[in-house]
OpenMM code with the backbone's topology and positions (N, CA, C; nanometers):
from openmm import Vec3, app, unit

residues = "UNK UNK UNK UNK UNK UNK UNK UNK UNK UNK UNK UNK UNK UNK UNK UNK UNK UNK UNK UNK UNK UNK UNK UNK UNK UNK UNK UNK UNK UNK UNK UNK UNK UNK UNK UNK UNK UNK UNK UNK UNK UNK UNK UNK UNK UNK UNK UNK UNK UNK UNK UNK UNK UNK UNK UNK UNK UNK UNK UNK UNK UNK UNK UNK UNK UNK UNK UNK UNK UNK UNK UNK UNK UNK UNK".split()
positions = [
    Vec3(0.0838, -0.1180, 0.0000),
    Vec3(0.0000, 0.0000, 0.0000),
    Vec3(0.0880, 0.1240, 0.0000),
    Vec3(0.0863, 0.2310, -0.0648),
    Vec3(0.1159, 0.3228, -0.1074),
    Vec3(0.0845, 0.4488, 0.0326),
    Vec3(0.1902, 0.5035, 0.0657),
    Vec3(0.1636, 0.6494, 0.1587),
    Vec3(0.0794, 0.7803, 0.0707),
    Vec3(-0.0228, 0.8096, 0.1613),
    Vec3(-0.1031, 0.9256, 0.0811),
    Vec3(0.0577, 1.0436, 0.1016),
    Vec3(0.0174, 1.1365, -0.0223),
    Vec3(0.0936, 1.2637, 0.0063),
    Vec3(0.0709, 1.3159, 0.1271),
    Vec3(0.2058, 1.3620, 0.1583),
    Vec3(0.1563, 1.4873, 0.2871),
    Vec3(0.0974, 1.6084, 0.2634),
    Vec3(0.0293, 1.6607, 0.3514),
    Vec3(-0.0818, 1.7607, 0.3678),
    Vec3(-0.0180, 1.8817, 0.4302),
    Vec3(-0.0175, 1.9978, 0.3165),
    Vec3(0.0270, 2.1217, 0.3063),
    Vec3(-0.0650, 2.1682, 0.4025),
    Vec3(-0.0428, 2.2438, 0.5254),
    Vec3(-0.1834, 2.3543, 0.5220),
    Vec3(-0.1596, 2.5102, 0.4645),
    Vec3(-0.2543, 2.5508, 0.4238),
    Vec3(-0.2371, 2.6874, 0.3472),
    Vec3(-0.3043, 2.8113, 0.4313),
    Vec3(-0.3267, 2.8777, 0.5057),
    Vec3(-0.3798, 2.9591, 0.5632),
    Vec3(-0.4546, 3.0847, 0.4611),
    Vec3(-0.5675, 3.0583, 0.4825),
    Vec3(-0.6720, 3.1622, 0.3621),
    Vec3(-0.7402, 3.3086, 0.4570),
    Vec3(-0.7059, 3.3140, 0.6159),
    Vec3(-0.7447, 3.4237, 0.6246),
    Vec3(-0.8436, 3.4480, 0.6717),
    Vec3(-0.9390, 3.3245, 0.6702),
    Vec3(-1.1036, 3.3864, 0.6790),
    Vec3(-1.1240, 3.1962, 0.7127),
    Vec3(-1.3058, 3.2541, 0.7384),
    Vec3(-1.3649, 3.0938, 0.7031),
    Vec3(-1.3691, 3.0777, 0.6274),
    Vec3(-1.4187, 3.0845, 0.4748),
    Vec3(-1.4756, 2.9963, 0.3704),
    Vec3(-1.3613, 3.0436, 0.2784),
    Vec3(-1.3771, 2.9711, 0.1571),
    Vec3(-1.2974, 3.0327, 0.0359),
    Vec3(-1.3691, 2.9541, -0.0904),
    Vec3(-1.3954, 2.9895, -0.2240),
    Vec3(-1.4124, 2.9175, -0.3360),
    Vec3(-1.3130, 2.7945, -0.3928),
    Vec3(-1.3451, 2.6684, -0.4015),
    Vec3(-1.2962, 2.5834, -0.4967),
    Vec3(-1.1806, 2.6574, -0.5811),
    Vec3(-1.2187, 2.7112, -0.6800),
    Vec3(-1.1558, 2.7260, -0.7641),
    Vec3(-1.0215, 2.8470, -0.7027),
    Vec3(-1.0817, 2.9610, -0.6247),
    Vec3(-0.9811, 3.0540, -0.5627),
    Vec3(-0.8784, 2.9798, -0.4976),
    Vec3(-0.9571, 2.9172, -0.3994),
    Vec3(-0.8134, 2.8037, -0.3281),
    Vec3(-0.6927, 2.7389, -0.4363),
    Vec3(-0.7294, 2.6669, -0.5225),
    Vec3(-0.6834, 2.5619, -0.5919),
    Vec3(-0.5378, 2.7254, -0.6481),
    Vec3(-0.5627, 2.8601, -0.7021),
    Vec3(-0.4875, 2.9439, -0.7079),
    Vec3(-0.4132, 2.9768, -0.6156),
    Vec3(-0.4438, 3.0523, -0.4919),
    Vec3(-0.4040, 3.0736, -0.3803),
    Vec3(-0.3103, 2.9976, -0.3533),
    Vec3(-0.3241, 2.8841, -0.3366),
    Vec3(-0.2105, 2.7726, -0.2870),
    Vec3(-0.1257, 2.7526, -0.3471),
    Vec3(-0.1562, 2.7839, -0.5072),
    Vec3(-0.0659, 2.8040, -0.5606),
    Vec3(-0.0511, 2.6416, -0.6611),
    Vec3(-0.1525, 2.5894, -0.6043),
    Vec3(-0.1740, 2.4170, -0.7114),
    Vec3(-0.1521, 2.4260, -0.8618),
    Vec3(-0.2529, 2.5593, -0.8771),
    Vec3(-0.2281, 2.5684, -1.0162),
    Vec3(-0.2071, 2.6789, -1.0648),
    Vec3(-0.1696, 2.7418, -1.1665),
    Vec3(-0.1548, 2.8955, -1.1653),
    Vec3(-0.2322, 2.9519, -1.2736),
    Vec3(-0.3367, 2.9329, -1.3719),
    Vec3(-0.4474, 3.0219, -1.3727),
    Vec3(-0.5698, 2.9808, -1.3727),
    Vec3(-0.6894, 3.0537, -1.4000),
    Vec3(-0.7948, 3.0292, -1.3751),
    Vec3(-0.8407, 2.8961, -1.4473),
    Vec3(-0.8094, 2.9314, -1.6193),
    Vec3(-0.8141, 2.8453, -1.7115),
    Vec3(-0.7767, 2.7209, -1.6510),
    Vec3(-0.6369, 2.6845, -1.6361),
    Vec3(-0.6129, 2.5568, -1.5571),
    Vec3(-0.6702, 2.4857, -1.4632),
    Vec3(-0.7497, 2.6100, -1.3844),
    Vec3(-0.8676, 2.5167, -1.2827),
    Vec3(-0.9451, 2.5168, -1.3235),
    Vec3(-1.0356, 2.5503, -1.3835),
    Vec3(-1.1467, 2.5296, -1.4333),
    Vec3(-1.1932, 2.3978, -1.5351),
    Vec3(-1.0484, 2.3811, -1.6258),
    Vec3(-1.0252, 2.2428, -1.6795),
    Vec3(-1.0197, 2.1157, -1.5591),
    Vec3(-0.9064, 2.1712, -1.4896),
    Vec3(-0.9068, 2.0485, -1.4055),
    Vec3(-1.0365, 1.9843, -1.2783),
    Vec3(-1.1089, 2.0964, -1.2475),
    Vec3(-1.2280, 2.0718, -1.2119),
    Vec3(-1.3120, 2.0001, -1.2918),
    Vec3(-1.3460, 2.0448, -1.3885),
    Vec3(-1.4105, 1.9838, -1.5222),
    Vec3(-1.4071, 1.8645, -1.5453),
    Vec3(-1.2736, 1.8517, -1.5705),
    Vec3(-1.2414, 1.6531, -1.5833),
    Vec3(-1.1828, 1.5958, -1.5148),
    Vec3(-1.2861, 1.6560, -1.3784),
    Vec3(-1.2859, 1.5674, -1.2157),
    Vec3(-1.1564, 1.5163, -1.1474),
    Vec3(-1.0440, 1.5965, -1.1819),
    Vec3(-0.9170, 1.5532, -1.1497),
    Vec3(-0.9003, 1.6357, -0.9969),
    Vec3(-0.9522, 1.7209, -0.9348),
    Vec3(-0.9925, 1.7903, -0.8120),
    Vec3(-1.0903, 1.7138, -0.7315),
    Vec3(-1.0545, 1.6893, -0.5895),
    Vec3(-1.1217, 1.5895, -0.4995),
    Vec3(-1.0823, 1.6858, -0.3534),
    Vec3(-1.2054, 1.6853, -0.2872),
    Vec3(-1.2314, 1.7456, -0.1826),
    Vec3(-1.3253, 1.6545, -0.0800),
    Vec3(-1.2281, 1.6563, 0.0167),
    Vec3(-1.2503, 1.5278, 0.1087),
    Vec3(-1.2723, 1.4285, 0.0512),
    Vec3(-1.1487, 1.3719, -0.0421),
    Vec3(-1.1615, 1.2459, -0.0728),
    Vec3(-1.2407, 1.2294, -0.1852),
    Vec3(-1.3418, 1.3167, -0.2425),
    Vec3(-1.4064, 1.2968, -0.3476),
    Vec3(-1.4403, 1.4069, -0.4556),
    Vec3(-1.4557, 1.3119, -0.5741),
    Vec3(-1.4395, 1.4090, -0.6834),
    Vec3(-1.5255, 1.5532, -0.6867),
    Vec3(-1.4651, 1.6715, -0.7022),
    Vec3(-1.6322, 1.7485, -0.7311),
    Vec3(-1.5799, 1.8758, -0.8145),
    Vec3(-1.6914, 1.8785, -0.8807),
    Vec3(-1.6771, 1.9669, -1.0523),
    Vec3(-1.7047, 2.1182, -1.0092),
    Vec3(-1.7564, 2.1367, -0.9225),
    Vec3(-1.7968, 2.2874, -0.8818),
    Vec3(-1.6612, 2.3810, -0.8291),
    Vec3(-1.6353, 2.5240, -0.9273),
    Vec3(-1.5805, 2.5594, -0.9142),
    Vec3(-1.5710, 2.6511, -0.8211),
    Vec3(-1.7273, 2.6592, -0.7886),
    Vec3(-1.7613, 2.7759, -0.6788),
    Vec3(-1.8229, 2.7230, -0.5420),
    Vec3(-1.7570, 2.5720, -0.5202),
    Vec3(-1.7989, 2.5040, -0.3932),
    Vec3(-1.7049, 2.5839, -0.2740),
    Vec3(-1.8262, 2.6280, -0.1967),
    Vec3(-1.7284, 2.6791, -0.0703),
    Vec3(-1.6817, 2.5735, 0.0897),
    Vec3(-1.5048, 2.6430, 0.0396),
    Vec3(-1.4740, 2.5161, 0.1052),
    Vec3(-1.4770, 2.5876, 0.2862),
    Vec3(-1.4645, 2.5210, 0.3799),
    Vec3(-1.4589, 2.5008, 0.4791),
    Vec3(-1.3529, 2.4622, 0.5735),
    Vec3(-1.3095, 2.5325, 0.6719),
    Vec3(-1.1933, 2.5057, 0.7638),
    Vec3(-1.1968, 2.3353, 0.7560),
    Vec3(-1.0222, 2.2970, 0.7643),
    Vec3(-1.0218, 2.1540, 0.7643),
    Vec3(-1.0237, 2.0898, 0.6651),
    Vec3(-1.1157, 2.1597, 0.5094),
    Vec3(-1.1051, 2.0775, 0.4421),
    Vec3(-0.9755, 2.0238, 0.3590),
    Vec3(-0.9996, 1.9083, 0.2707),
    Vec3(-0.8517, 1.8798, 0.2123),
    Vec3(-0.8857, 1.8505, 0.0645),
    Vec3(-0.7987, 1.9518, -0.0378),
    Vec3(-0.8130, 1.9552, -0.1247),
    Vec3(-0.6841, 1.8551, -0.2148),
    Vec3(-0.7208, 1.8063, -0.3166),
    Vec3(-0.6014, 1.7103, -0.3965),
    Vec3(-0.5871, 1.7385, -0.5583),
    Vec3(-0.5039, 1.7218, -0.5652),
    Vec3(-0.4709, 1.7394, -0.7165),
    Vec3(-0.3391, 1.6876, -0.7875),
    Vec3(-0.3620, 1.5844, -0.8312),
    Vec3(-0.1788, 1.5270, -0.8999),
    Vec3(-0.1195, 1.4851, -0.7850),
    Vec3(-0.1695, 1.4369, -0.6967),
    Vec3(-0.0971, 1.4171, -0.5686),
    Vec3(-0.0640, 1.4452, -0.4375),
    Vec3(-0.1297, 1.5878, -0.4587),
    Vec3(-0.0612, 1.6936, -0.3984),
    Vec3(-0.1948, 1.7606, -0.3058),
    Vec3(-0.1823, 1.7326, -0.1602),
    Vec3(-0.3069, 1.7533, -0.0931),
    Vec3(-0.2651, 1.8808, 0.0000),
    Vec3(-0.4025, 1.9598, 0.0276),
    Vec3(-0.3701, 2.0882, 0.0992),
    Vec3(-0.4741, 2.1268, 0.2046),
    Vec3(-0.4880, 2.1639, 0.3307),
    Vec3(-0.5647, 2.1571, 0.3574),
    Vec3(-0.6499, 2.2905, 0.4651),
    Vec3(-0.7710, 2.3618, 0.4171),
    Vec3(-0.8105, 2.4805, 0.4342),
    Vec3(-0.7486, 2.5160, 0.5895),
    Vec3(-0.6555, 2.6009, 0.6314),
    Vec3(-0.6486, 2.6950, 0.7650),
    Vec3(-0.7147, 2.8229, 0.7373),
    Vec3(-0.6875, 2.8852, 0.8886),
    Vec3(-0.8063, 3.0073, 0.8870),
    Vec3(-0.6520, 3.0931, 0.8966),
] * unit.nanometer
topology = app.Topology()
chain = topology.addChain("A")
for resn in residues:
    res = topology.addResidue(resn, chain)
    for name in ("N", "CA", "C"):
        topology.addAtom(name, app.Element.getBySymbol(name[0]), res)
């Protein structure tokens, strides 16, 4: 069995933040275009599962993934 990646936390400042803003912010991906694709063809998973919404607001704690690479919402 394979070790999950380790878990970045990113500090956003606030409670909530957008899907797609985070996935920038953190710096996962660097433009909009790029997330919006990668949302699209479900390659973005939040808590563990896939989800296409670019404007899902995420929540302290949560853990976002992409290519490997997991991060997870601080205030």
């Amino acid at each position: 069995m394979t070790n999950p990646a380790p878990i970045d936390d990113v500090s956003i400042g606030g409670d909530t933040i957008r899907l797609g803003q985070f996935l920038k912010f953190a710096g996962v991906l660097d433009s909009g275009g790029d997330v919006k694709e990668a949302i699209i063809d479900g390659l973005v998973t939040v808590n563990g599962e896939v989800d296409r919404r670019r404007g899902r607001q995420l929540q302290l704690g949560d853990i976002v993934a992409f290519e490997g690479r997991r991060v997870r919402v601080r205030p």
